[in-house]
C-alpha positions in Angstrom: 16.5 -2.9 -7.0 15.5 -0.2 -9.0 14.9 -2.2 -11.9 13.3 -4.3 -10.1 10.0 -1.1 -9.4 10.3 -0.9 -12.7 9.4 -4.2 -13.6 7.0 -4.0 -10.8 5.2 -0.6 -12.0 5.5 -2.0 -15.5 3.0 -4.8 -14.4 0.5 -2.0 -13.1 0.5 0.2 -15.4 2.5 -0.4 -19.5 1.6 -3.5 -19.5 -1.6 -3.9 -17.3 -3.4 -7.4 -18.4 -6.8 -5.8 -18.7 -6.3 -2.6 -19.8 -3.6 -2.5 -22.1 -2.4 -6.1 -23.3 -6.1 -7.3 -23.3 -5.4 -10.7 -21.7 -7.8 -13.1 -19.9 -10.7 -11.7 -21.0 -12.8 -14.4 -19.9 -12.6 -14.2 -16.1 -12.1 -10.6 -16.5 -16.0 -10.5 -18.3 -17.5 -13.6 -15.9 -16.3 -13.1 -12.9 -16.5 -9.5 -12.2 -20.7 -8.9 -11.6 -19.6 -7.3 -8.2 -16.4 -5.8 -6.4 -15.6 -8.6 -3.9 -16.2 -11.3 -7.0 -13.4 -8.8 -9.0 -11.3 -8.8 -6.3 -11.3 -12.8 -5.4 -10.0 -13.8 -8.6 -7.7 -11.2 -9.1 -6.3 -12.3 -5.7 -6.4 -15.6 -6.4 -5.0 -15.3 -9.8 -1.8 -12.8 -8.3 -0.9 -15.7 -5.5 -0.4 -18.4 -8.7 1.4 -15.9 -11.1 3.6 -14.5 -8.2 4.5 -18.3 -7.3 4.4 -19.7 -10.2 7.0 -17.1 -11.9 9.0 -17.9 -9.0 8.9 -22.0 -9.2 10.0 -21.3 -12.8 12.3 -19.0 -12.6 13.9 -21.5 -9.9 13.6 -24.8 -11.9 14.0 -23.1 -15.6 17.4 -24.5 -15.8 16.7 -28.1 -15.1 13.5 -28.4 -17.5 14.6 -29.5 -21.2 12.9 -27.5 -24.1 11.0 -30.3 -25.5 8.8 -30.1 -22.3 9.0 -26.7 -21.2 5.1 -25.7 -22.0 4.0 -28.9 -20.0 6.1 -28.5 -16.9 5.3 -24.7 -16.7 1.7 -26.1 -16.6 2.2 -28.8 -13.9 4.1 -25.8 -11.8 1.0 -23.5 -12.4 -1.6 -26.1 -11.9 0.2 -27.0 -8.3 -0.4 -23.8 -7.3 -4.0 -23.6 -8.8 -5.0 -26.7 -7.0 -3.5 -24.6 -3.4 -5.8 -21.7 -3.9 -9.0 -24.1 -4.8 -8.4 -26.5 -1.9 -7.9 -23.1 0.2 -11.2 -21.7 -0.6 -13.4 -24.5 -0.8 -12.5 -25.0 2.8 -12.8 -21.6 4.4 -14.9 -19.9 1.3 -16.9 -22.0 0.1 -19.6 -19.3 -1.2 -16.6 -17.9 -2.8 -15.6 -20.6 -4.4 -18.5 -21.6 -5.8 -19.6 -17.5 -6.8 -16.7 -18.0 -8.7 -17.1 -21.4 -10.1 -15.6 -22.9 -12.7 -13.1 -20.0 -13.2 -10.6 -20.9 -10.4 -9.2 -24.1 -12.1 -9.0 -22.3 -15.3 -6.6 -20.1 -14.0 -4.3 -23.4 -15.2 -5.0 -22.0 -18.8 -5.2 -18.8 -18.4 -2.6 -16.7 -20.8 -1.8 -14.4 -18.6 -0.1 -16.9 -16.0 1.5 -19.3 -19.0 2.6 -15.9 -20.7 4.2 -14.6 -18.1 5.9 -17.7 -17.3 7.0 -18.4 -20.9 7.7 -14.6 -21.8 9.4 -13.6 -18.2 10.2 -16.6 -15.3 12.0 -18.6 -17.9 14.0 -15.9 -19.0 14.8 -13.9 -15.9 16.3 -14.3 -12.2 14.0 -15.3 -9.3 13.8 -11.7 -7.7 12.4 -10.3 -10.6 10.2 -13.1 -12.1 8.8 -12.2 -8.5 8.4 -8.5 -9.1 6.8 -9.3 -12.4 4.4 -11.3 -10.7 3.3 -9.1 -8.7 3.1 -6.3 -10.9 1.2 -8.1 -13.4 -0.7 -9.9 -10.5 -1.9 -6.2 -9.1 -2.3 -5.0 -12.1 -5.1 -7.7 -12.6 -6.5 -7.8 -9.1 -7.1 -3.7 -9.7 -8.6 -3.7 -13.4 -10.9 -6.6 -11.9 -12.1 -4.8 -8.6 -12.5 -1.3 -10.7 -14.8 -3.3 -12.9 -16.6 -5.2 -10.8 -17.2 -2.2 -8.5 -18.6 0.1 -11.2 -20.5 -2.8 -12.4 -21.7 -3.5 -9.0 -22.2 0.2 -8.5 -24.3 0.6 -11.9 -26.3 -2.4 -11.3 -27.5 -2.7 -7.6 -26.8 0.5 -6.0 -24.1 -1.1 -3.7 -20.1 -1.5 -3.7 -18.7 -3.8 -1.8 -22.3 -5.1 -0.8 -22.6 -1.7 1.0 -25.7 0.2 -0.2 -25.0 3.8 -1.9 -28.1 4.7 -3.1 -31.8 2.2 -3.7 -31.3 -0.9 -5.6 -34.4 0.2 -7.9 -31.9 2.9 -9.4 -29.8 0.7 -10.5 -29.9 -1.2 -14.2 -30.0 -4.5 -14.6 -28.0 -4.7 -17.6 -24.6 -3.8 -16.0 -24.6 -7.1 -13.7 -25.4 -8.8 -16.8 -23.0 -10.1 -19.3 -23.6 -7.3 -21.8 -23.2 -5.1 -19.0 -19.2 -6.1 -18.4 -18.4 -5.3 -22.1 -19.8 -1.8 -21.7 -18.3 -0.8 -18.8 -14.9 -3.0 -19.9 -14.9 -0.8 -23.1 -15.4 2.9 -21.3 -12.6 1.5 -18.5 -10.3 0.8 -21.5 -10.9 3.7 -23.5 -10.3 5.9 -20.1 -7.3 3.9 -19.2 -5.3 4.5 -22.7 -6.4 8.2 -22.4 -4.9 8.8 -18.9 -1.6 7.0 -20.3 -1.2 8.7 -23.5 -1.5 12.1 -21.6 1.3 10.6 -19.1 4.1 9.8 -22.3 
């Protein structure tokens, strides 16, 4: 069990997605204009990591090598499709706030390097820890960065007013906006760890 919070905490914090292994970049720079948007596809993208590491880890022994890549992307595309169907049916202003960016959790290098790195290797119990560890660790750096760039831009976190919109700069909603505050929340990140070790 023990090893089991480690490969939990690892998720979090060693090997965070966003802050320390730099992967998916893409949603983590599109989709995060605002806390709740953050938050959504972090969410989203944690329920097809954590079940997709666990479909794997379950089936790993039956699927031959030549078509391990393809299979681990029919599992994670099942899984996808779930969470699409799911919130075009009770959020659809979600779903579309978010676009484009829910099917391509199919593709996205976090989910198909966890699967190929971890769930193949690894029992089910802890391809599920490292789901959700990484999964967390994702759905936090997203929701940080979308509510600073939320916070910077509008005023509001959460949609809940802090101080007048007017105050707030444009820029940070923007695109240029998520690479500035991504940078700072990276730099910060590695500085709290280093003073940790």
């Amino acid at each position: 069990m023990r090893n089991n919070i480690n490969v939990l905490i690892n998720g979090i914090v060693k090997e965070n997605p966003t802050f320390v292994l730099l992967l998916g970049m893409c949603p983590t720079l599109a989709t995060t204009s605002s806390a709740l948007n953050g938050m959504s596809m972090g969410l989203a993208t944690l329920f097809v990591l954590t079940c997709s590491n666990i479909a794997i880890s379950s089936l790993k022994n039956l699927i031959p090598d030549m078509v391990r890549i393809p299979a681990f992307i029919v599992v994670i595309a099942a899984f996808v499709t779930i969470v699409e169907m799911v919130m075009n049916a009770y959020l659809p202003a979600l779903a579309d706030s978010l676009g484009i960016f829910i099917p391509l959790i199919v593709v996205n290098c976090i989910v198909l390097g966890r699967a190929e790195s971890f769930a193949s290797k690894n029992n089910v119990i802890s391809s599920l820890f490292d789901g959700l560890g990484i999964g967390i660790g994702f759905t936090l750096a997203l929701t940080v960065l979308g509510a600073l760039r939320e916070f910077l831009g509008t005023g509001k976190i959460f949609s809940i007013t802090v101080y007048p919109e007017n105050y707030g700069s444009l820029i940070f909603v923007l695109a240029p906006g998520a690479f500035i505050v991504l940078g700072y929340l990276i730099a910060i990140f590695n500085k709290l760890q280093k003073k940790t070790n």
